[in-house]
N, C-alpha and C positions, 0 to 999 in steps of 0.2 A: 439638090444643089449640084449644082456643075463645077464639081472642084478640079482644079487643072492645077498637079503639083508640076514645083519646076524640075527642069531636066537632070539628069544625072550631072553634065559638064556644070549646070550651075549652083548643083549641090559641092561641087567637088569650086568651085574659083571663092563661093560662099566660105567654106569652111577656112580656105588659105588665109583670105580676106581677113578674117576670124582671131586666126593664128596671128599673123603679122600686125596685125593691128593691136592685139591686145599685151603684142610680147614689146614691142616698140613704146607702147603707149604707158606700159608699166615700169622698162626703165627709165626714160625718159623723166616720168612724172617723182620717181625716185629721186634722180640726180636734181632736178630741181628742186626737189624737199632739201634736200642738201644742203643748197646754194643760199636755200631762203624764200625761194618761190614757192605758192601755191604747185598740186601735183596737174591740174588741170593746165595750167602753159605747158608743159612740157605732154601731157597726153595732146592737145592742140599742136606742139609742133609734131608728134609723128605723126599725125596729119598731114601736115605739110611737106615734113619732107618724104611720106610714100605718094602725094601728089602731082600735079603736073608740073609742079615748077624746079622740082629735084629728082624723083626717081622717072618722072615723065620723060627728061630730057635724055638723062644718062643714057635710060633701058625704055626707049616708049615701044617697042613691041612684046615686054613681057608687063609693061604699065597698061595697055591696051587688051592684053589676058588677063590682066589682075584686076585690073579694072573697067570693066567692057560699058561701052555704051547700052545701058541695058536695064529697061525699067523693073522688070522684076528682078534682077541681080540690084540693081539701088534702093530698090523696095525693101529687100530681105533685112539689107544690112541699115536701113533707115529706123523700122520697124526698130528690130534688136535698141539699138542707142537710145532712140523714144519712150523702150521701157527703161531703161537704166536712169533716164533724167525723172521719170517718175517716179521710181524708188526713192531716190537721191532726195526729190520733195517730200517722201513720207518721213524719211529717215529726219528731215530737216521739221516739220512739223515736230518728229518725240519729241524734239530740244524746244522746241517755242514754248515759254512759260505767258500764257495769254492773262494769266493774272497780276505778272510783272507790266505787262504790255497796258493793262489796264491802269494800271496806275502813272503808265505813262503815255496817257493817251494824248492828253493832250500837243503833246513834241512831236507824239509818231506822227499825228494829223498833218501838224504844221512843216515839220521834215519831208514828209510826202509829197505836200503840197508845193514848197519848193522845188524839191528837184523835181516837179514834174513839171512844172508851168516854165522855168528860165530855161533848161534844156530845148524844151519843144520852141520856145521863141528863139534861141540863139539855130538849133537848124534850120527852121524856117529862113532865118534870114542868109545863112549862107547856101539854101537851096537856090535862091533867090539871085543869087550872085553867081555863082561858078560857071562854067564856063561850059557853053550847045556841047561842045564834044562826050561832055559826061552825063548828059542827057538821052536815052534812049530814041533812035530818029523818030521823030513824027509823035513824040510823047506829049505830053501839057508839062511844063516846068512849074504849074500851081499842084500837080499830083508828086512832081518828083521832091518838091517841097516839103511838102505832105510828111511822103516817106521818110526823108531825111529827119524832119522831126521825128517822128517818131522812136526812131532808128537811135537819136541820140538822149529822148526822154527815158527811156526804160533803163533798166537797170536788171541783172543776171540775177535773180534769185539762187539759181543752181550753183552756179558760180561763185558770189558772193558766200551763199551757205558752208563753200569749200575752202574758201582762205579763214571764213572767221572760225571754223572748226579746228583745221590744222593749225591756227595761231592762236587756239582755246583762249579767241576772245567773243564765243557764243554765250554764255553767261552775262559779260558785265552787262550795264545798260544800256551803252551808245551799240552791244551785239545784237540786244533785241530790238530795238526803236529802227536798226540798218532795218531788219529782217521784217518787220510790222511795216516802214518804209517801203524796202524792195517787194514787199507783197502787194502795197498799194500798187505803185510803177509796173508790174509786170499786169494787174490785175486792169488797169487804165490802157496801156500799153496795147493789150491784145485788144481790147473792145475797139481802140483805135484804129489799130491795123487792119481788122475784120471791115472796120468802116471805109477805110480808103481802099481795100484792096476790092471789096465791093464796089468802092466809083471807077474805080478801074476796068473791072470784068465786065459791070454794066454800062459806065458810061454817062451812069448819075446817080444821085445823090437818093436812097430809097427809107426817105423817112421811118415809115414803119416800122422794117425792119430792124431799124439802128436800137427804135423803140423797144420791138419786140427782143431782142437780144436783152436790153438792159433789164427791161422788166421780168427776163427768163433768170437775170442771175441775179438780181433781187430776190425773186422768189427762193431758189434754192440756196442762198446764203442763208435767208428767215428759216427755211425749213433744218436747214444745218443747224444753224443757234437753239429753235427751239426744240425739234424731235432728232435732230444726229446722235446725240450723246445719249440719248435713251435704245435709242435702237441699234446703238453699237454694242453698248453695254450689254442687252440683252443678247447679242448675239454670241459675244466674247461670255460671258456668264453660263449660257449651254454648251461651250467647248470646256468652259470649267468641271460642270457635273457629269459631264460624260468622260470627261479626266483623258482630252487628247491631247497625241503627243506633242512635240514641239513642232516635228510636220507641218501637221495639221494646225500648228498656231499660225505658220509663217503664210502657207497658202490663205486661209481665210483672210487676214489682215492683208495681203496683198490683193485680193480677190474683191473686198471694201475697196481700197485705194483707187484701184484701177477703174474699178465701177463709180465711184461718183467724179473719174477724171473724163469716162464715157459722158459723162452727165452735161460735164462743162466743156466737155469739147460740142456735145452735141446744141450747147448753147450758143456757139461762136465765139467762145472763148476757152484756149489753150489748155487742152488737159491737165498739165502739170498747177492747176489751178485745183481741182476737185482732189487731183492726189496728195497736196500740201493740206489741204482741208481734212482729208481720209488721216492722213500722219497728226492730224492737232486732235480729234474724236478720238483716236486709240491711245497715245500717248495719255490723253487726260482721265479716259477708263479706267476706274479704280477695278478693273478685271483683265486688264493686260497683264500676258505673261511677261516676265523682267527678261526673257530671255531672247524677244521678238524685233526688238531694236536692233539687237546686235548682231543677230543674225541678216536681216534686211542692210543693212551696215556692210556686212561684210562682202555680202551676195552682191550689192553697188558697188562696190569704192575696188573690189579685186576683176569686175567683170565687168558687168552691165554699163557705168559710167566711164570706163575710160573708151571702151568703148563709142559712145556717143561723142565726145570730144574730140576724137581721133579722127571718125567720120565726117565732122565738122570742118576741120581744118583739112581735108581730103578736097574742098573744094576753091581753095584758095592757091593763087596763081602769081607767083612773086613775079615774074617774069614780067609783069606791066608795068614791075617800079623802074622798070630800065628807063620809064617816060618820067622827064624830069618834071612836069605838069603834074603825074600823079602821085609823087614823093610831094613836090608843093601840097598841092592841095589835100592826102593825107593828112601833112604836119597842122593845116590851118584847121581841119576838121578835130584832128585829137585835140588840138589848143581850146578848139568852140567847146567841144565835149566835157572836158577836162574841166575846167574854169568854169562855166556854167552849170554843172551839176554839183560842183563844190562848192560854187558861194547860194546857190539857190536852197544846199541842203543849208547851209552855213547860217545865213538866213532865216530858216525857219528854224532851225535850231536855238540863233539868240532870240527872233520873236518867242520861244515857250519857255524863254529863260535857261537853255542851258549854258555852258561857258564856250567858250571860242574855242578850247581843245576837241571840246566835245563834237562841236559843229564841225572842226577841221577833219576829226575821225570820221565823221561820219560823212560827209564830204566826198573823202577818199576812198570808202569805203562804200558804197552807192555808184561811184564810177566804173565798177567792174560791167563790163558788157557783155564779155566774153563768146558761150555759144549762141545767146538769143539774140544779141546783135549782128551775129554770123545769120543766124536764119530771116530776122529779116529783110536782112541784102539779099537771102536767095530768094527769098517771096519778091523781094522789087525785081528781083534777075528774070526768074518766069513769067513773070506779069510783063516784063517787057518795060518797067519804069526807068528800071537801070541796067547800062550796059557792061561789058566787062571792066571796065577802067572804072566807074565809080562802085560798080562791084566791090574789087578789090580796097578802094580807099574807104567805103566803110566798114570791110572786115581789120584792116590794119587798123582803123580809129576801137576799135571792138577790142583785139589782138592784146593792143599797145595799150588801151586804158584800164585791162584784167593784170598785164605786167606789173606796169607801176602801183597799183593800189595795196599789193602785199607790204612791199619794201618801205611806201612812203604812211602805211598804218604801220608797220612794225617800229617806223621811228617815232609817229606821233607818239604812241602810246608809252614807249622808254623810259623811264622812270617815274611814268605816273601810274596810279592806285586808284585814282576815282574820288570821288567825293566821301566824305567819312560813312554816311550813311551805306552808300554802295560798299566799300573796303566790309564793314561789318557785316554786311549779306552774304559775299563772296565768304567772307570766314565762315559764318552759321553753315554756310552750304555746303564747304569744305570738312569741315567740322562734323558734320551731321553725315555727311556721306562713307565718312571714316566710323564713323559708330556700328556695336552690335549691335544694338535696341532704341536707342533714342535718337530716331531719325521720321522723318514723314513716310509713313506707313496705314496700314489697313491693321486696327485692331480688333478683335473678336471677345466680347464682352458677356458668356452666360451670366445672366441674373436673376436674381428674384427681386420683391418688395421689401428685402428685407431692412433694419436700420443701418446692419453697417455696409452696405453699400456707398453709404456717405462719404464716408471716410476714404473709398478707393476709387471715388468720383473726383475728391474734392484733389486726391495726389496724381491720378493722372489728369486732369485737368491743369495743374500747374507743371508737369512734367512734360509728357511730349510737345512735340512741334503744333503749332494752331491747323497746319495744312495736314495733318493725320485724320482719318474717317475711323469715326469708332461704331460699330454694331451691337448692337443690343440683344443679345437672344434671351427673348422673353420664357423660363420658363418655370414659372409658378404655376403653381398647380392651382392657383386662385383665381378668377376670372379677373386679374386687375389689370388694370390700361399702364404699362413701363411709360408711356409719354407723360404722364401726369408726375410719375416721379421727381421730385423736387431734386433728386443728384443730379438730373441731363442739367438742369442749370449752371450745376458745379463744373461741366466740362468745356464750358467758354463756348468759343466761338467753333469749334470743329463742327465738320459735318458728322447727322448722327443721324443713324438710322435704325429703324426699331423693326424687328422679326418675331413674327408671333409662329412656335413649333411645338405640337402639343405630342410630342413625339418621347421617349424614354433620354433622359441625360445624355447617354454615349451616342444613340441614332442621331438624335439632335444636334448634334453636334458635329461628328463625321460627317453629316448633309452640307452643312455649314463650309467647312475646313477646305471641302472642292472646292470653293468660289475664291478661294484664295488670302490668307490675311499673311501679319509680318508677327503676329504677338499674339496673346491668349490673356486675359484677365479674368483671375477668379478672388472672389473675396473668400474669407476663412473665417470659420467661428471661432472666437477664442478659449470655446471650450470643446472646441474639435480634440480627438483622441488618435493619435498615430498610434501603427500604421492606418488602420478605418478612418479615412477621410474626409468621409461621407463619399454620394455618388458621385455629387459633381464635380469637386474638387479631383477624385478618382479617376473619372471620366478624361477631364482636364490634362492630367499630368502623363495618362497613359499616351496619349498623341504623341506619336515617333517625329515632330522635326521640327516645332515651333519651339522661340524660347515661351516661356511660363511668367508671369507675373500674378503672386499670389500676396495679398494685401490684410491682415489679419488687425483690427481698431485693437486700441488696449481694452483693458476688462472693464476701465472705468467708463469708456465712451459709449461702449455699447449700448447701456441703459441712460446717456444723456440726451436728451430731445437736442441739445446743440450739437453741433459738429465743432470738436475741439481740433480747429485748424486754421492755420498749418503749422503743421510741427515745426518748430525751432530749435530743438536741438537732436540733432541725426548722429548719431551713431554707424559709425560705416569700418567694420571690419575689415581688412585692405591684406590681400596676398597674393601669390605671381601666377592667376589663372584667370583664362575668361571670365568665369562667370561673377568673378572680383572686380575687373576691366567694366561689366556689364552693370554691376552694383555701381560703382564709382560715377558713370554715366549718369545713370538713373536720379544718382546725390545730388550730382553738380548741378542737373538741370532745373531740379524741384527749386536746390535752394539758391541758384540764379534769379527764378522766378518769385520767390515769396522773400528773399533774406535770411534764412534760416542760417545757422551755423553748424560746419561740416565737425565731429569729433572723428580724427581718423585714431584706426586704433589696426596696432598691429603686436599677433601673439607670439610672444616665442616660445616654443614648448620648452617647459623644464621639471626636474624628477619635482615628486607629489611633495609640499611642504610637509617638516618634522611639526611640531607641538606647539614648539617656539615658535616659528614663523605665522602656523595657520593664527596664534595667540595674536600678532603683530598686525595681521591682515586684517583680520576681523576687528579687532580692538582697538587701532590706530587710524585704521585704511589711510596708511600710507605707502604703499609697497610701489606704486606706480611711479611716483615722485621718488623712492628710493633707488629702484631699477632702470630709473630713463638714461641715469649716467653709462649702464654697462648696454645698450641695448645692441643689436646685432646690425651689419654693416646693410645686410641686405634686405632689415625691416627699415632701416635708413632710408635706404637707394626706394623700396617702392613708396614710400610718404611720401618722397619727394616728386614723386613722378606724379604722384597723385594730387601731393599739393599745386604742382604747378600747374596741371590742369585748371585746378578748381581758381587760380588765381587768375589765371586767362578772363575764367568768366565771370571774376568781380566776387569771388565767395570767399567768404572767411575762413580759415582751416584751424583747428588746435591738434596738436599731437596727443596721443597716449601710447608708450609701451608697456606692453605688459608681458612680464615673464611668469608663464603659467603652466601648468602640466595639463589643464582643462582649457580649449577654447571656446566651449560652452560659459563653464565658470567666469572665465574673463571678461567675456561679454556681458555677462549680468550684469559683475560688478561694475563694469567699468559704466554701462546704463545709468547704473543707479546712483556712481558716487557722481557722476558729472552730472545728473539731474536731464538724461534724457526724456525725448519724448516717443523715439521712435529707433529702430535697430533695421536698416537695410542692408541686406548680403546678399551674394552670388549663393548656388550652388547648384551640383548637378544631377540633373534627374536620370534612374536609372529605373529597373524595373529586377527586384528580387524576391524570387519566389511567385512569379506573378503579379508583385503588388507595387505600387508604386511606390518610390524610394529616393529621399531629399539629400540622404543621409545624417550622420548623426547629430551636425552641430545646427544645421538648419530645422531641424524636425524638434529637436529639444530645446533651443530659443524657441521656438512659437509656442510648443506646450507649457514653455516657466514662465517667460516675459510678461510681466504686469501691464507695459507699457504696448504701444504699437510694433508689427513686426512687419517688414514688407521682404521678400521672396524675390530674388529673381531666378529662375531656375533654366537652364540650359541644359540640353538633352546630351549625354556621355558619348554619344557617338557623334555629334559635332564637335566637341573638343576634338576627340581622336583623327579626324578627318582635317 
């Protein structure tokens, strides 16, 4: 290969370019955040004003250094931004929930469909109209038509991705249906452009091709939907076992992106298409590192992408608005722009039934044009469609329709919440993303055939999120098929996946724990012996970093062919530590889910009862109901914090205090006088003397309790940390 790097001078105007643009382009986008604007107008205006139309005039012979006519110096810095807006789409895939999407499939179609069909007819007709001078000489005004449609059907993915992030309106549903929409529009948009700018180069219209293109990105959409997600997986799953670092997570997942953005550029259609695709395949990878978003994130939004933006508006020339023709015809193109892609989306919005606000956001929010509207006024500029004056007026209809769509979505949206349905999402989401443990996660499940598996099928089934993946590691030492097991039933609708390792407990397991999960479930025999755990239990609790969820049936279930569930009356011991915080979760969600009723109970130590009293306790058991009068202010304060959780999410709470010198003791009693059925605690796992360690009150509730015990246990050096 004949590589010819560039020169020293052009390494040295490259890096300036670099500087000034990135340092411009980031305050800028600042103070607009500021003001209320996306950071993307203001990375577009240092664009412009290091341009011709501001620093060109002031200084054009160090704008002529800085910016030299010179295709490998616009190469370089073209290049750079091109990866930035690809990023920008991977990073915008993590956030697309395609399962929300699906369920709103129907709107996103019909939203689509709107803004893409009224926009393209309203350019159309104002190609049709305007005026030889903004017609490139000797052009076909049927091509510059064309163009202009085009120009005003699409919609800025990148862009849009940017304001509804920064206005953390990517979540609701009119954020995913824009973004399902804007994918359609960019996705029609290029195949479009590809088509015209082909009648252009050739001179006519080359069936085939148009064919061959669509049928190239059929294919690889098919082949994306059905083998992408497996052979991502697997890819990301051998960076698990070989346990590389975050490095090595960021490169490979950029290294996907860009490779199937190669795919879809090489189809004739815009890369940032395959890398928005690369960003929804990793994002949905139940073997992506949590760390990988954020990093790609960061590497975009502080470099790469303002970058590109900046460069964009580098080639916009205010200086033609001095022609009062091109102010005119501007304002009537933003008007066509404007109006027609807001009642078009508005439109398909009420045909799929959604409300008028919904249709007006979204509307407004689909009108951003921004960089891609900028590039393909330079594609008609090089092609010779369009000259500098209509250049410029549909950068400024581009410019001006990314301004207003912040401002006039930040008012639509002003004191509305969404539909109840929606408000209730956004809470679980919020809700769940604030949790230690009861959130949508990857959970690790050793088991055997044994019975009471049942019982810790049947409570996290009702307890986690439906969208959690629970794994099965099969290790009985009996040839039995885990799938036939009658608990995967108990676990609803979750994805569940079964692993056969005929490997020793701890191997088995550590093999395991590389591919990454959020939790650990082990069931307990109830006549298990602390400290001796058995192995796997053993195994289990030795693992330095996950919480622990250990699930122990009462003594009577274990020998009943039923499954005595779900527990209805819970018992939840409640005091001012995580793995309390962690138990409370755990309560609230089971008995959201089935009805049950929360007994919250909190102990206050006190010196060991004389003769009299233990006579009273035992004899009366009334000491709870005697003690509630005096109880302590800050067994008070966490009931309450606890109850009102649990009231948020429609659960019943009863109080109990209990002043006891044992909160072993208290617990029992308190089980048995209220008629539990189950004791769920926090507590925290240490390792003493080599041996796995619950400590006292959790480890003595499981060996005394008649009734059900469930564990949550969290590792002593996560508190501490």
């Amino acid at each position: 290969m004949n590589f010819i790097p560039p020169s020293e001078h052009q390494v040295l105007v490259f890096l300036v370019q670099i500087a000034l643009l990135l340092t411009l382009a980031r305050l800028l986008g600042q103070a607009c955040r500021r003001i209320g604007q996306p950071s993307v107008v203001g990375e577009l205006l240092a664009g412009v004003l290091l341009g011709p139309s501001i620093f060109g005039r002031l200084a054009p012979s160090a704008f002529e250094w800085l910016f030299p006519d010179d295709a490998v110096q616009s190469g370089m810095l073209f290049t750079i931004g091109w990866l930035g807006v690809m990023l920008l789409l991977v990073a915008t895939g993590f956030e697309t929930d395609l399962a929300l999407i699906g369920r709103l499939g129907n709107a996103a179609v019909l939203v689509s469909i709107g803004s893409l069909v009224l926009p393209f007819a309203f350019g159309g007709a104002v190609g049709s109209v305007i005026p030889d001078k903004f017609i490139f000489s000797g052009e076909d005004r049927v091509l510059f038509s064309l163009f202009l449609a085009t120009g005003l059907a699409i919609s800025s993915l990148p862009v849009i991705a940017v304001i509804l992030s920064e206005l953390k309106l990517l979540r609701r549903n009119f954020g995913q249906l824009t973004i399902a929409a804007g994918m359609a529009n960019d996705v029609v948009g290029w195949v479009v452009l590809g088509l015209i700018a082909g009648l252009v180069s050739t001179g006519r219209f080359v069936l085939t091709e148009f064919l061959q293109t669509l049928l190239g990105l059929f294919v690889f959409l098919a082949i994306a939907a059905a083998l992408g997600q497996r052979i991502v997986d697997a890819v990301l799953r051998a960076l698990r076992r070989r346990e590389v670092g975050i490095g090595g997570w960021v490169t490979m997942c950029i290294a996907i992106a860009v490779g199937l953005g190669a795919v879809t550029q090489a189809l004739g259609v815009e890369a940032v298409l395959g890398a928005f695709i690369g960003g929804l395949l990793l994002g949905r990878s139940r073997y992506t590192h949590h760390r990988v978003e954020e990093q790609i994130e960061t590497l975009t939004s502080s470099l790469l992408a303002p970058i590109f933006f900046a460069t964009a508006g580098l080639r916009i020339d205010l200086s033609l608005l001095a022609d009062g023709s091109v102010i005119v015809w501007s304002f009537i193109l933003f008007a066509a722009a404007t109006a027609s892609k807001f009642v078009g989306s508005w439109a398909g919005a009420r045909a799929a039934g959604l409300t008028n606000r919904e249709g007006f956001t979204l509307g407004m929010a689909l009108n951003a044009r921004g960089a891609l509207g900028i590039i393909i006024a330079a594609v008609g500029l090089d092609l010779g469609v369009f000259n500098s004056a209509s250049y410029v007026v549909v950068v400024v209809m581009a410019i001006a329709t990314s301004v207003v769509a912040p401002p006039a979505i930040r008012w639509l949206v002003s004191g509305w919440s969404g539909t109840e349905e929606e408000q209730a999402r956004l809470k679980r989401e919020e809700q769940l993303a604030g949790n230690l443990v009861v959130r949508p996660g990857h959970l690790l499940w050793p088991m055997t055939s044994e019975t009471r598996c049942r019982a810790v099928a049947a409570f996290v089934g009702k307890t986690f999120p439906v969208e959690s993946t629970v794994t099965l590691l099969n290790l009985s030492a009996d040839d039995v098929d885990v799938r036939a097991n009658p608990c995967i039933d108990l676990l609803g609708d979750r994805r569940v996946e079964v692993v056969e390792d005929d490997a020793e407990c701890e191997e088995a397991l550590a093999s395991q724990l590389k591919l990454g999960f959020d939790l650990i479930i082990d069931s307990v025999s109830p006549d298990v012996e602390w400290p001796d755990a058995g192995p796997l239990t053993s195994a289990v609790l030795h693992q330095q970093e996950l919480p622990v969820l250990l699930v122990r049936p009462g003594r009577a279930e274990i020998d009943s062919e039923s499954i005595v569930m779900p527990f209805r009356r819970i018992l939840l011991p409640v005091s001012a530590t995580r793995p309390s915080r962690a138990a409370a979760e755990l309560a609230i969600s089971f008995a959201a889910a089935t009805g049950s009723v929360i007994k919250l109970l909190h102990v206050n130590p006190s010196e060991a009862p004389n003769t009299v009293q233990r006579f009273i306790r035992t004899t009366f058991r009334t000491h709870e109901r005697a003690i509630g009068s005096y109880a302590d202010p800050v067994g008070v304060k966490l009931l309450d914090e606890t109850e009102l959780l649990a009231r948020e999410a429609g659960v019943r709470c009863d109080r109990i205090f209990s002043n006891h010198h044992s909160r072993v003791e208290a617990i029992l009693e308190a089980a048995e006088q209220h008629f539990c059925d189950l004791v769920l605690l926090g507590a925290e796992s240490q390792e003493v003397g080599g041996v796995a360690f619950l400590g006292h009150t959790a480890r003595s509730v499981m060996q005394r309790s008649e009734i059900g015990v469930a564990v949550i246990a969290l590792r002593q050096a996560s508190h501490s940390g």
